[in-house]
C-alpha positions in Angstrom: -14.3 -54.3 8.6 -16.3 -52.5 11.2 -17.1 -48.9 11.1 -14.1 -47.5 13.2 -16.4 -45.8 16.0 -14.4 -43.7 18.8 -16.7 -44.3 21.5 -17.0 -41.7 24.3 -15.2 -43.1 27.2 -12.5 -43.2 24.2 -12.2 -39.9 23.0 -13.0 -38.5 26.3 -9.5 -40.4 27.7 -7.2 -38.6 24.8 -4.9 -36.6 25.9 -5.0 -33.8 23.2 -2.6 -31.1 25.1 -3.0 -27.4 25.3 -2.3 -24.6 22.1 -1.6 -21.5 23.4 0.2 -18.0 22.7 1.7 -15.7 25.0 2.2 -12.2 23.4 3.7 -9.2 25.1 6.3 -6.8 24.6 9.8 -6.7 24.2 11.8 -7.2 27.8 9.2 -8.4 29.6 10.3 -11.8 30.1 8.0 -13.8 27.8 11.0 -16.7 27.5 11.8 -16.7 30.6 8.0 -18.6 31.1 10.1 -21.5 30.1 11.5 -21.6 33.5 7.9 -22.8 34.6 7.7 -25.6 32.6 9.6 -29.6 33.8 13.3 -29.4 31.6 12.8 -33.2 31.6 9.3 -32.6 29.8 10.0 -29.8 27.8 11.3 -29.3 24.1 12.5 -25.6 23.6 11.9 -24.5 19.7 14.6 -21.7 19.4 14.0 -19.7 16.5 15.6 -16.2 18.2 18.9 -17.7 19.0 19.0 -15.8 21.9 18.7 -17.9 24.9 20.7 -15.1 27.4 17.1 -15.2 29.3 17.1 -18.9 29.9 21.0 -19.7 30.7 20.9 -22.6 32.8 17.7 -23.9 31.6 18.2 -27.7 31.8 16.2 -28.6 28.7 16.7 -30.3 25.9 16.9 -27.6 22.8 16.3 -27.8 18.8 17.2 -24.7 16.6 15.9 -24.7 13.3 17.6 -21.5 10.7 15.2 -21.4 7.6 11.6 -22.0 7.0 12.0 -25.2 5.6 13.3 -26.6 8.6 10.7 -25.3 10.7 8.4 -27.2 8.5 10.3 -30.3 9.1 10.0 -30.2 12.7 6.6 -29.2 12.4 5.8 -32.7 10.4 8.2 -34.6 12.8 6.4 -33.2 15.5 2.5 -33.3 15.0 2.7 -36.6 12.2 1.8 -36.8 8.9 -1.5 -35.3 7.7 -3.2 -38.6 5.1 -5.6 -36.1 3.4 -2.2 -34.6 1.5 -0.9 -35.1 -1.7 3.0 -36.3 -1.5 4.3 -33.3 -3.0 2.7 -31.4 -0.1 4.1 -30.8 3.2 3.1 -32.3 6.4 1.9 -35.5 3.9 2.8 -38.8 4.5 5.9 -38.5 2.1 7.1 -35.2 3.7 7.1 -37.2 7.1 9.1 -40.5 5.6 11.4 -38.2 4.5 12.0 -36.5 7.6 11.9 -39.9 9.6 14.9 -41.0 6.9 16.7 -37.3 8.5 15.6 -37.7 12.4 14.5 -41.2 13.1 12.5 -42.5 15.1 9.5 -40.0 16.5 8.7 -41.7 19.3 12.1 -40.2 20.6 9.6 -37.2 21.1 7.0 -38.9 23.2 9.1 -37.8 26.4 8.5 -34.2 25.7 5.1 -33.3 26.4 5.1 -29.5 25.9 6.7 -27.7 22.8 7.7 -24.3 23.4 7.9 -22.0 20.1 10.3 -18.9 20.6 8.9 -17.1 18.7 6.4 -17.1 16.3 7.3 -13.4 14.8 11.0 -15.2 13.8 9.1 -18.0 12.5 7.1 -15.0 10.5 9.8 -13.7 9.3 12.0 -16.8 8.2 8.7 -17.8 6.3 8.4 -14.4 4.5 11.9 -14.5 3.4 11.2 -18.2 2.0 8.2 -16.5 0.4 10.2 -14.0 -1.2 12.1 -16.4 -3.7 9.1 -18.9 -5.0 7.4 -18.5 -8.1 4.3 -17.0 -6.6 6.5 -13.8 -5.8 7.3 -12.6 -9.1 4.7 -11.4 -11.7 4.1 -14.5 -14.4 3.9 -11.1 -17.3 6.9 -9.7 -16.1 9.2 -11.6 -14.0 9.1 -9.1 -11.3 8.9 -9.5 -7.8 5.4 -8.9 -6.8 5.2 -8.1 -3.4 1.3 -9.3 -2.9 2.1 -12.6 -4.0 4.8 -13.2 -1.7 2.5 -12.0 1.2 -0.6 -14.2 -0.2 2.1 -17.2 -0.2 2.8 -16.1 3.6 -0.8 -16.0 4.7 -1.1 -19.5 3.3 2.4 -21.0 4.3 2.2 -19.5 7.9 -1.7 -21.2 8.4 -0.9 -24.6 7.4 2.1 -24.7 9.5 0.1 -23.1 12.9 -2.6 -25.5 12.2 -0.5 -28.7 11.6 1.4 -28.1 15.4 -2.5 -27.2 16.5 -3.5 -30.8 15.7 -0.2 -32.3 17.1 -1.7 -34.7 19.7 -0.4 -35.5 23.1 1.2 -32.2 22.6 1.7 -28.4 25.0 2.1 -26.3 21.9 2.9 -22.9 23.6 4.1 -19.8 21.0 5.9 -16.6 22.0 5.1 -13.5 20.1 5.8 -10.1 20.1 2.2 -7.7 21.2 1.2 -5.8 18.7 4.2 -7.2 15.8 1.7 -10.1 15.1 -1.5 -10.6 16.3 -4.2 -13.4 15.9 -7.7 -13.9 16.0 -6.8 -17.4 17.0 -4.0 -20.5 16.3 -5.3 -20.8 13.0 -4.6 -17.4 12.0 -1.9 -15.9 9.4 1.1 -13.9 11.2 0.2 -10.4 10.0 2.4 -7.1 9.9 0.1 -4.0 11.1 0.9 -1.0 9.6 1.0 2.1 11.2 -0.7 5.0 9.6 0.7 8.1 8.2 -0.3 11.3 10.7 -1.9 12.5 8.3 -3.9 9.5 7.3 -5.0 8.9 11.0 -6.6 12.2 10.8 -8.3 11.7 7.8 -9.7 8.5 10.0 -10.0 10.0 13.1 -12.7 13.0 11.3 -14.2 10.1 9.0 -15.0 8.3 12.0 -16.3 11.6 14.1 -18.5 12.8 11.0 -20.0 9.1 10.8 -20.5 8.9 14.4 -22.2 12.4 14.1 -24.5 12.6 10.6 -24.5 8.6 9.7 -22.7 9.2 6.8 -19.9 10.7 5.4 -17.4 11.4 2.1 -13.6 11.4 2.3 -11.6 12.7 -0.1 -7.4 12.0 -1.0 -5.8 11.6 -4.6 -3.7 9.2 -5.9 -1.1 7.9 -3.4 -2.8 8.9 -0.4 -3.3 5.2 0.6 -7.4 5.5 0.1 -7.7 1.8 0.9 -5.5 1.7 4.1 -7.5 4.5 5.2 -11.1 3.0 4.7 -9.7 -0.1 6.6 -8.3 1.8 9.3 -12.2 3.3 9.5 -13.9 -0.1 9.4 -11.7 -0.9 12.2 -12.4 1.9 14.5 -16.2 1.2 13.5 -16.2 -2.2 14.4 -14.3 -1.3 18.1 -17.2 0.9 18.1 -19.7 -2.3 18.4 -20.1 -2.5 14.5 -20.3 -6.5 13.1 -20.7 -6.3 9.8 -19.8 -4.2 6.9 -19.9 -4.3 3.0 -17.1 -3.1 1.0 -18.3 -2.1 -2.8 -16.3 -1.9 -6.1 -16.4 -1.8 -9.4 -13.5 -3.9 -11.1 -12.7 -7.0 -9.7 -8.8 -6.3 -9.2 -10.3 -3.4 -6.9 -12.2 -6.0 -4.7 -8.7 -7.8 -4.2 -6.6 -5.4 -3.8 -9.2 -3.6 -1.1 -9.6 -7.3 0.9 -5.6 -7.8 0.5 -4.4 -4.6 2.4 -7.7 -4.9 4.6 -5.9 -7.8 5.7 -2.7 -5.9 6.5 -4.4 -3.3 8.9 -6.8 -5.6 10.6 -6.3 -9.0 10.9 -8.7 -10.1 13.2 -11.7 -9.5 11.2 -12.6 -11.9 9.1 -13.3 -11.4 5.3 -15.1 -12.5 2.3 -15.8 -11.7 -1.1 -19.2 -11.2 -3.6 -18.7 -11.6 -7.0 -19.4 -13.3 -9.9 -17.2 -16.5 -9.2 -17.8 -16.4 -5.1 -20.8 -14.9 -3.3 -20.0 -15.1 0.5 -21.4 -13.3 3.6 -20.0 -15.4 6.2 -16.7 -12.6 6.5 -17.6 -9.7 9.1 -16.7 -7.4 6.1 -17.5 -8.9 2.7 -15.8 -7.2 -0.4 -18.6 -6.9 -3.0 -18.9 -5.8 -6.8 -21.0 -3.4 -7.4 -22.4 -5.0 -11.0 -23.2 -8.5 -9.3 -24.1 -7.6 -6.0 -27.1 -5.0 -7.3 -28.7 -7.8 -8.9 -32.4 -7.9 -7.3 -31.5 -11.9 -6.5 -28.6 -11.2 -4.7 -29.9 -8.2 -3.1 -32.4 -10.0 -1.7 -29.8 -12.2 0.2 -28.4 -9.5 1.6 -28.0 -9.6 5.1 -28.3 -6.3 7.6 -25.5 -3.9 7.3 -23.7 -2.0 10.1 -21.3 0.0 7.8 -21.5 0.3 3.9 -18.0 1.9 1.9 -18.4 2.7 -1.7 -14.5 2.9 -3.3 -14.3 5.2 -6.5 -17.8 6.9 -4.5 -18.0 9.3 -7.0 -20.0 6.4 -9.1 -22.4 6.3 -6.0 -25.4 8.3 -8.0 -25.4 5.1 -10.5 -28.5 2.9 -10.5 -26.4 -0.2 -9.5 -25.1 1.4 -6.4 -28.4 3.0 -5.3 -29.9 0.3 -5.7 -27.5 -1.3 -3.4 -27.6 1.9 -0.6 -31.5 2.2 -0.9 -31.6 -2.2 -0.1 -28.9 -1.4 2.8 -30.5 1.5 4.2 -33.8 -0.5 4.3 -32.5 -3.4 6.1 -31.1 -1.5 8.7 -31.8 2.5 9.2 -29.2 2.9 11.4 -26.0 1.9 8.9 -22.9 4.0 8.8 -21.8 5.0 4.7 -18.6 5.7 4.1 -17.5 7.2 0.9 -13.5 7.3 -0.6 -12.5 9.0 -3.8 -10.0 11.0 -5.6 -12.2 13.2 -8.1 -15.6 13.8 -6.0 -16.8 16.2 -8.6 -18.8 13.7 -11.5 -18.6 14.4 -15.3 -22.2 14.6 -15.9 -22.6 17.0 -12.6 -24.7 15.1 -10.4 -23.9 16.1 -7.5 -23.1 13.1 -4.3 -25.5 15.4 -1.9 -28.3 12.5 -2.1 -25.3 10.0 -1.1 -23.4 12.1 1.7 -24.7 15.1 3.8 -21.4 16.0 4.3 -17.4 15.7 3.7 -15.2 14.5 6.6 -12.0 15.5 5.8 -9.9 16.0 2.1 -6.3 15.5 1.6 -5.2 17.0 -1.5 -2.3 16.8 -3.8 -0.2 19.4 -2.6 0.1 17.6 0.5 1.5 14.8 -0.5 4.1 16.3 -3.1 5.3 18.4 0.3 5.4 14.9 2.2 7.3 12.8 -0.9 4.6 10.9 -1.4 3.7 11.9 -4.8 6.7 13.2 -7.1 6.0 17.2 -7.9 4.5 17.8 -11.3 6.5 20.4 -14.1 3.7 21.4 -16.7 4.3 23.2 -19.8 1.3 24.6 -22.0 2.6 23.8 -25.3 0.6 26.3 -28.1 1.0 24.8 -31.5 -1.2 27.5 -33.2 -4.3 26.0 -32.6 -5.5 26.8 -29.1 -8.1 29.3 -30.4 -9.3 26.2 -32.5 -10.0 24.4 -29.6 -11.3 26.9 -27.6 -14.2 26.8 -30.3 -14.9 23.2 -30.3 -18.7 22.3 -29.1 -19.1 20.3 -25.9 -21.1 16.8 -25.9 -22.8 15.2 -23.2 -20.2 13.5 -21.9 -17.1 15.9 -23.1 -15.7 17.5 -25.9 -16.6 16.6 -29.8 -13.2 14.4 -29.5 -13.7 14.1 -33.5 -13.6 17.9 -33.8 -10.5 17.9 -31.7 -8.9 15.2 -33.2 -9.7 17.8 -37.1 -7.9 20.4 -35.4 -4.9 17.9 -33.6 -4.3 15.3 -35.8 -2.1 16.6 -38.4 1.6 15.3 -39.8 3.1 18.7 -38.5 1.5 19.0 -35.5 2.3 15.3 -34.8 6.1 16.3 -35.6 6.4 18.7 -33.2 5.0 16.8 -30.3 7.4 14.2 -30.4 10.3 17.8 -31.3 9.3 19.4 -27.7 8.8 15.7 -26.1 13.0 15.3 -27.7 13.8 19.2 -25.9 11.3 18.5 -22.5 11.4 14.9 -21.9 14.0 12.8 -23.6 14.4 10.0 -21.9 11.7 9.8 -19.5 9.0 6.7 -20.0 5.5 8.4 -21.7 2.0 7.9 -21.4 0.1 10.0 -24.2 -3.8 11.0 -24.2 -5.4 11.3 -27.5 -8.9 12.0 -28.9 -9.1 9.5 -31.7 -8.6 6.0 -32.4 -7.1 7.4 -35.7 -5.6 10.4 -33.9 -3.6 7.4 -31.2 -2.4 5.7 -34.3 -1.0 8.7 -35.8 1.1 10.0 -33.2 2.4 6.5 -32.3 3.5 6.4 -36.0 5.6 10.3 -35.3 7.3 8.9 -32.3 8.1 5.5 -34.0 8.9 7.3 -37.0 11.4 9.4 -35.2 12.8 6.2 -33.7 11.5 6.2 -30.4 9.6 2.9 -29.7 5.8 3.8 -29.0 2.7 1.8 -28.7 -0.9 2.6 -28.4 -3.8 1.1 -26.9 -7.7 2.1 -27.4 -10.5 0.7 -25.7 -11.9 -1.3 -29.4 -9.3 -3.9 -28.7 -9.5 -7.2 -26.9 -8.4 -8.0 -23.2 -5.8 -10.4 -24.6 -4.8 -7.5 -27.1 -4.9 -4.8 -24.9 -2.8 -6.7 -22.5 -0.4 -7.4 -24.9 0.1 -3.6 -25.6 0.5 -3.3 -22.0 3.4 -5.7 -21.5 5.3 -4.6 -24.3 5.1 -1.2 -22.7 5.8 -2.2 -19.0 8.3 -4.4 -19.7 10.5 -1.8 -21.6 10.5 -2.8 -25.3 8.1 0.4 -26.0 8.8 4.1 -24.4 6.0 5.5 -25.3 2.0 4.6 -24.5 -0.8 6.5 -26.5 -4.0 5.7 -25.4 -8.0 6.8 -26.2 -9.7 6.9 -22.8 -8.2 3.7 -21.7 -5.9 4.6 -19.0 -7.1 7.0 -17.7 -8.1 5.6 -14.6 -7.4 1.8 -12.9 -4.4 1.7 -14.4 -0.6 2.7 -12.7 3.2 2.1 -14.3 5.0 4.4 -11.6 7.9 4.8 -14.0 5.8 7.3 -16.2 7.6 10.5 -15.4 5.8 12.3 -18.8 2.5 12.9 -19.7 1.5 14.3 -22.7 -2.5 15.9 -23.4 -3.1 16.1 -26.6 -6.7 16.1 -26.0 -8.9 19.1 -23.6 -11.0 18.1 -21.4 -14.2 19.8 -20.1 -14.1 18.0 -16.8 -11.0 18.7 -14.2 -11.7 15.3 -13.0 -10.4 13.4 -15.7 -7.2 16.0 -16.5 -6.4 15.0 -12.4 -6.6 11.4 -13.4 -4.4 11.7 -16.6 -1.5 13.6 -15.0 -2.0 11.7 -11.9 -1.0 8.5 -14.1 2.7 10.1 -13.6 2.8 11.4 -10.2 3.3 7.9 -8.1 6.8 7.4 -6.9 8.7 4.3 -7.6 9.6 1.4 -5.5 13.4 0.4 -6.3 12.6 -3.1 -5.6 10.3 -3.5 -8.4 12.0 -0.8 -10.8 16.0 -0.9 -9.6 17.2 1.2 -12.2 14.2 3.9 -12.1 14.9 7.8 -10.4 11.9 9.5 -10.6 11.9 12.7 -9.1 9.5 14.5 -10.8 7.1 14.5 -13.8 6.8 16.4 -17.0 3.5 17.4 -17.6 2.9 18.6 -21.7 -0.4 20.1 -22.5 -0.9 20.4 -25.9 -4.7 20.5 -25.0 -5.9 23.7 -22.9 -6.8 21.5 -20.0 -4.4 23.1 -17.5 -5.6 26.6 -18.8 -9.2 25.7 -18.8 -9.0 24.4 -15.0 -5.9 25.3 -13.4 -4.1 23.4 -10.6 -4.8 20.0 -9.6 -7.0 20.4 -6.8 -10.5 20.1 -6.4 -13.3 22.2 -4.6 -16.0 19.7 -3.3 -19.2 20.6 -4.2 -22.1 17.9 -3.2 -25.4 19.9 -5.2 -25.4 19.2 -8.4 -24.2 21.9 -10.9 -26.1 21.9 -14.4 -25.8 25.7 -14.9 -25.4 26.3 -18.8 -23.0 28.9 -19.5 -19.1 29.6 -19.5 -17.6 29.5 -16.5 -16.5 32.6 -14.7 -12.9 33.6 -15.4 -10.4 36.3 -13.7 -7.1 37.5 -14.6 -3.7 36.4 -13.5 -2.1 39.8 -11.7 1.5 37.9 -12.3 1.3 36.7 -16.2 -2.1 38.5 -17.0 -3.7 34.9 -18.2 -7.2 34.4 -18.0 -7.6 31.4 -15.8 -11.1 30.1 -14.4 -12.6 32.1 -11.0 -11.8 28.7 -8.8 -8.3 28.8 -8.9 -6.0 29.2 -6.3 -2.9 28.9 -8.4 -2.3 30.1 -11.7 -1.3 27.4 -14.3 1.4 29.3 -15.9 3.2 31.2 -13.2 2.1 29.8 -10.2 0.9 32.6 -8.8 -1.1 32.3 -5.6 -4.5 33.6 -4.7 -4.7 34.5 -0.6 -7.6 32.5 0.6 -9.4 34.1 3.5 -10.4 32.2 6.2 -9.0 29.1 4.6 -9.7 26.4 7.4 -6.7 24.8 6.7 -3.1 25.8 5.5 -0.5 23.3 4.8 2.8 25.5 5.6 3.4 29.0 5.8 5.3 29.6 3.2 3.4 28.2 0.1 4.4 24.6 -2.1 7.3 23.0 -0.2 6.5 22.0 3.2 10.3 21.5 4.4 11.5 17.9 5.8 11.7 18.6 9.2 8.0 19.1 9.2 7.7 15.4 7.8 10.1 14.4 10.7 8.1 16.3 13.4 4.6 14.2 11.8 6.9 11.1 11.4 5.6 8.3 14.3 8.9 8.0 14.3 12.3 9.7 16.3 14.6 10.2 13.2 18.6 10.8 14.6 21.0 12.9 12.9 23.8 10.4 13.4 26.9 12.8 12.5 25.4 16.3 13.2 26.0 17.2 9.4 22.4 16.7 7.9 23.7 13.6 5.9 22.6 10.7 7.7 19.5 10.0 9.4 17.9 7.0 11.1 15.2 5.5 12.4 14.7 2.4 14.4 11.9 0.2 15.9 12.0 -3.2 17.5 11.6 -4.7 14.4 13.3 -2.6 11.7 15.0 0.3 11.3 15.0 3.4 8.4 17.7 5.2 7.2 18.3 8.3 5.0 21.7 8.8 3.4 23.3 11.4 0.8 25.9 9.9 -1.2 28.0 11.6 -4.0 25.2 14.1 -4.0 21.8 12.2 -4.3 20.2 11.0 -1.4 19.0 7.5 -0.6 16.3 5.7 1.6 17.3 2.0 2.9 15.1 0.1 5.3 15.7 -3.3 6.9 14.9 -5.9 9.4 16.2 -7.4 12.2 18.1 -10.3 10.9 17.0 -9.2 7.6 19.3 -7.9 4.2 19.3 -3.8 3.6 16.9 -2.7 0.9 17.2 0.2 -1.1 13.8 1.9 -0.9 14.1 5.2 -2.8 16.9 7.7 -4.9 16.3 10.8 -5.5 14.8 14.0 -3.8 15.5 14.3 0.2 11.7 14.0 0.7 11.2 11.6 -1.4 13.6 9.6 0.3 12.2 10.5 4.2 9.1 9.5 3.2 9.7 6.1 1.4 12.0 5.4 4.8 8.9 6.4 7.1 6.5 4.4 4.8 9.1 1.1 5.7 8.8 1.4 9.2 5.0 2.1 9.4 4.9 -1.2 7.5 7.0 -3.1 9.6 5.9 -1.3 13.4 2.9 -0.7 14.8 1.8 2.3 17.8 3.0 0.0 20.2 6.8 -0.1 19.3 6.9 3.5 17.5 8.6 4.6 20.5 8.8 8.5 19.4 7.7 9.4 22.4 9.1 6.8 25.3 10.9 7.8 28.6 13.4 6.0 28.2 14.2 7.5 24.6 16.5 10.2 26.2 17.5 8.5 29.1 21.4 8.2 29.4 23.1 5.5 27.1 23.7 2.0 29.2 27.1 0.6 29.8 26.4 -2.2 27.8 26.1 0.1 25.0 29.0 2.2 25.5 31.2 -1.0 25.1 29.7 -1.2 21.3 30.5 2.6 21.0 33.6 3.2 23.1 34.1 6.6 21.0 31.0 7.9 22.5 32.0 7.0 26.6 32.6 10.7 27.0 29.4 12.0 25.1 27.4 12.7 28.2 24.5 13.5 25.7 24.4 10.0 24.1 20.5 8.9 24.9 19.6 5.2 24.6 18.2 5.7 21.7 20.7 7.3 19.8 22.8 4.8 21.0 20.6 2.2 19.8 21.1 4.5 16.1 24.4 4.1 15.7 24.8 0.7 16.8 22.4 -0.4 14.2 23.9 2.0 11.8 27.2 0.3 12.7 25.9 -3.3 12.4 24.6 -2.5 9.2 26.8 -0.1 7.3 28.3 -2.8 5.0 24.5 -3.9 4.1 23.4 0.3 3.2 27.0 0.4 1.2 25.8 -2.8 -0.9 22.2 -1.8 -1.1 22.9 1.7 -2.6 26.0 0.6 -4.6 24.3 -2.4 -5.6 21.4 -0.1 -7.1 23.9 2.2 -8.0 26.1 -0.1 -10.4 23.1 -1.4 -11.8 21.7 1.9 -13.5 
């Protein structure tokens, strides 16, 4: 056997055929392209089922319906691939297979273009395959998890755009819609791009401006605020800018992951890598990086030049392991842009970030997003036991209260009773995270609630990972009620079902009271927690945190702040408490302190910013269908929103075209706008967000009218109104089962 050589002349004489893609919008006659092409040559791939545009077309047609079909044809097609294992498709025993289904493929080799219509069907068929395998639902829990379905359909949706790719002899031409999936080239994923919140755009649009402006910059947004999608959204802009390469730093892996997964989301076309323990890789433009491998002096030294450094979490940024990283960056290229995200910019030990960032771009604060629905709105109650003068007296540590002093003063069999008495009259019922002092002090109180036959658990940071995990799961899956923790969950850690948390602990720094009550603030998504309504959470400080630092939010200070002293107080003109000089909102009354000059106010009017304001900021044009403030919808060219009050609680349901209803949120009216607004920014981008079209109030067509012949005499029916009801009235049976479904189930 000779060495099989493909000489020149050989190779040179192939006929390999052309891969292309032709994107554009809806309407502007992408399919019809087909009437270019010879119908004796010509093999049309209808996956839209909607061949109106080329009626007449004299070609020969296939029409695959599900994903694995379009995998079959894809094998048929391009041949088998020798280099798989049989249980893989596009192998040589996927392709006998199909040859026992289709015959012969030479009874291709007439055709010698393909034409895919469309690539975004193909997308979605592929997700909704993706939805129902194993890699979709959480191996702890049996859940659907939502990242695995998309990781599945990243790796599903490459193999099968590279296998047509290397389908010799072949045209391969794909139609897509602009802007609902691009690609950096053939071999890349399909890819939803989100559209931002307003309110996160301008979050971006200042971060961007202040880095443009000083070379640096610190952006701050709580819990929920999308923090990731927002530092994305600015390595984006930066890199339209003329930036090539960027660093991305963390400090737990599942951060790294979850920052390079929805990175992914909102920019598709740059590519990424990661820099770890298990993988060091700069050949990404952005390259996610932990913090504890990559400040290593060997792997620092590998380093190459940086156009734009983020820290996530940057209130860690004064650490040696991240200077060491900013002061190798800065080195290797003067000129780089850092970007800093964080919910609680103020530090325990109170170092200031001012050596980090010169300056802060923009902050979004928690009050914001209660008034937009996207964090649930907070009901504290400062619970006094008898002991608060106790605690008042107990001596601060370096790094916080004597936890052992508080734990003398907490700890005790009838002080533990009535916890879990108020937690029976405040919070019965709810799912319960509990902060304690002690080790001994978490074990106690888990023993009250247990004791009083309400299942608890509690987790402290002495335990294994397989232990602590364990604790975890039994919680999360539902067998437990109750979590008490020691300083374990206080941060990186999210069950959005908590609707109670309990301090039975102070704390000297308002940081880490935001992060413990923010542990119950995140709303719920019905698709992972069907038979969850969240609406609010009950906040129950046994601790004097809430009177020690008043309302959630923070004033961003970047000096550093080692005064000794008690902070300054005033007095509450309302309730006549003495709550600390920095608060804008008293703790027990809510009373509010007028700012002057405050260079930004949320609403007139004070906590509630009303829905229509969420509307108004929605990219969105949301339709009153029935003029009654009932029912509301939204629609895009590839899904639509709706809002819906039924037997008195309101409902958010989102779907797709050619997609099942999902029930999105139940509860609050806000809640529910905003969950419904969230959908569509998932599943639309700028370009289809047609808020602010022409043709959005021209006159209804006729073609229209015929689906809605009650509305021919409504001379005020626009197109998209039209467009509304008709998907409201294609749909209604889907929203009935979705809610009722949800409904039944609780």
């Amino acid at each position: 056997m000779t060495l099989p050589i493909i000489s020149a002349d050989e190779r040179l004489a192939e006929r390999r055929g052309v891969k292309g893609c032709i994107f554009g919008k809806s309407g502007i006659g992408k399919t019809s392209l087909l009437w270019t092409l010879p119908p004796e040559k010509t093999l049309f791939f209808d996956l839209e089922a909607g061949d109106l545009a080329i009626e007449g077309w004299a070609g020969d047609t296939v029409r695959p319906r599900t994903w694995q079909e379009c995998r079959d044809f894809a094998v048929f097609i391009g041949g088998p691939n020798p280099a798989l294992r049989d249980e893989q498709p596009y192998s040589q025993a996927h392709f006998e297979a199909v040859k026992e289904r289709f015959g012969d493929p030479a009874a291709l080799s007439k055709y010698d273009t393909v034409f895919v219509d469309s690539i975004t069907v193909a997308g979605r068929l592929c997700f909704q395959w993706c939805k129902g395998q194993p890699q979709a639902f959480s191996d702890k829990t049996g859940k659907p998890d939502t990242r695995g379905a998309y990781g599945l359909h990243g790796q599903e949706m490459i193999a099968w755009l590279t296998h047509l790719q290397h389908a010799r002899g072949k045209n391969i031409w794909f139609v897509g819609t602009r802007g609902y999936c691009r690609q950096s080239s053939l071999l890349g994923a399909v890819r939803w791009i989100m559209i931002l919140r307003p309110r996160q755009k301008e979050l971006v649009t200042r971060s961007v401006s202040a880095l443009k402006t000083h070379g640096n910059t610190l952006a701050v947004a709580p819990t929920g605020a999308g923090k990731t999608i927002m530092l994305s959204a600015i390595i984006g802009e930066m890199f339209r800018g003329g930036s090539e390469k960027a660093c991305v730093l963390a400090h737990r892996d599942e951060l790294t992951f979850q920052n390079q997964d929805k990175f992914k989301r909102v920019n598709p076309d740059i590519s990424t890598g990661v820099f770890d323990a298990s993988v060091k890789s700069w050949r990404g433009d952005v390259t996610f990086a932990m913090v504890q491998t990559l400040s290593r002096e060997n792997n620092l030294s590998a380093m190459p030049p940086m156009d734009v450094l983020v820290i996530d979490e940057a209130h860690h940024a004064r650490a040696d392991s991240y200077m060491r990283v900013i002061e190798r960056v800065k080195a290797a290229n003067k000129d780089v842009k850092l970007l800093g995200m964080t919910a609680t910019p103020n530090r325990g030990d109170k170092k200031g970030l001012r050596p980090v960032f010169s300056n802060v771009s923009d902050q979004i604060t928690v009050k914001e997003l209660i008034a937009s629905g996207h964090l649930v709105q907070p009901r504290t109650f400062v619970m006094d036991v008898g002991v608060q003068d106790e605690l008042r007296q107990v001596k601060k540590t370096a790094s916080d209260f004597d936890m052992g002093a508080v734990s003398a003063i907490m700890n005790t069999r009838p002080i533990n009773d009535a916890v879990v008495s108020h937690w029976r009259e405040k919070a019965r019922n709810r799912k319960t995270v509990v902060f304690c002092s002690t080790v001994q002090h978490a074990e106690d109180v888990a023993r009250s609630f247990n004791a009083a036959e309400i299942p608890a658990v509690f987790v402290h940071g002495n335990m294994t990972d397989t232990e602590r995990e364990a604790v975890l799961s039994e919680y999360t899956d539902g067998a437990a009620q109750v979590i008490v923790n020691v300083a374990v969950l206080t941060e990186g850690w999210d069950h959005p079902p908590i609707s109670c948390v309990i301090l039975l602990r102070p704390s000297s720094y308002k940081s880490t009271m935001i992060q413990m009550i923010g542990r119950g603030l995140r709303t719920v998504d019905p698709a992972e927690h069907p038979n969850v309504h969240k609406k609010d959470c009950v906040v129950l400080d046994f601790g004097t945190s809430t009177l020690l630092h008043g309302s959630l939010e923070q004033d961003v200070n970047l000096d550093d702040q080692m005064g000794n002293g008690d902070a300054p107080t005033k007095e509450c003109p309302e309730c006549g408490a003495e709550v600390p000089a920095a608060v804008k909102e008293c703790p027990l009354c809510g009373y509010e302190w007028q700012t002057q000059g405050a260079p930004r106010e949320l609403a007139e009017g004070g906590f509630v910013m009303s829905e229509i304001d969420l509307l108004q900021r929605s990219s969105f044009l949301w339709v009153d269908l029935q003029g009654n403030d009932k029912y509301f919808l939204a629609t895009g060219f590839n899904a639509w929103g709706g809002v819906f009050l039924k037997d008195g609680e309101w409902h958010a349901v989102g779907g797709r075209k050619n997609g099942p209803a999902t029930l999105l949120a139940a509860g609050d009216r806000i809640l529910c706008f905003a969950a419904a607004d969230d959908w569509l920014n998932l599943y639309e981008t700028d370009e289809t967000a047609h808020k602010t079209r022409s043709w959005v109030h021209q006159p209804a067509t006729e073609k229209q009218l015929q689906y809605l012949p009650n509305h021919r005499n409504d001379y005020s029916l626009t197109r998209y109104k039209a467009s509304a009801l008709m998907t409201m009235r294609f749909n209604r049976d889907h929203i009935r089962n979705a809610i009722d479904g949800t409904r039944s189930a609780s």
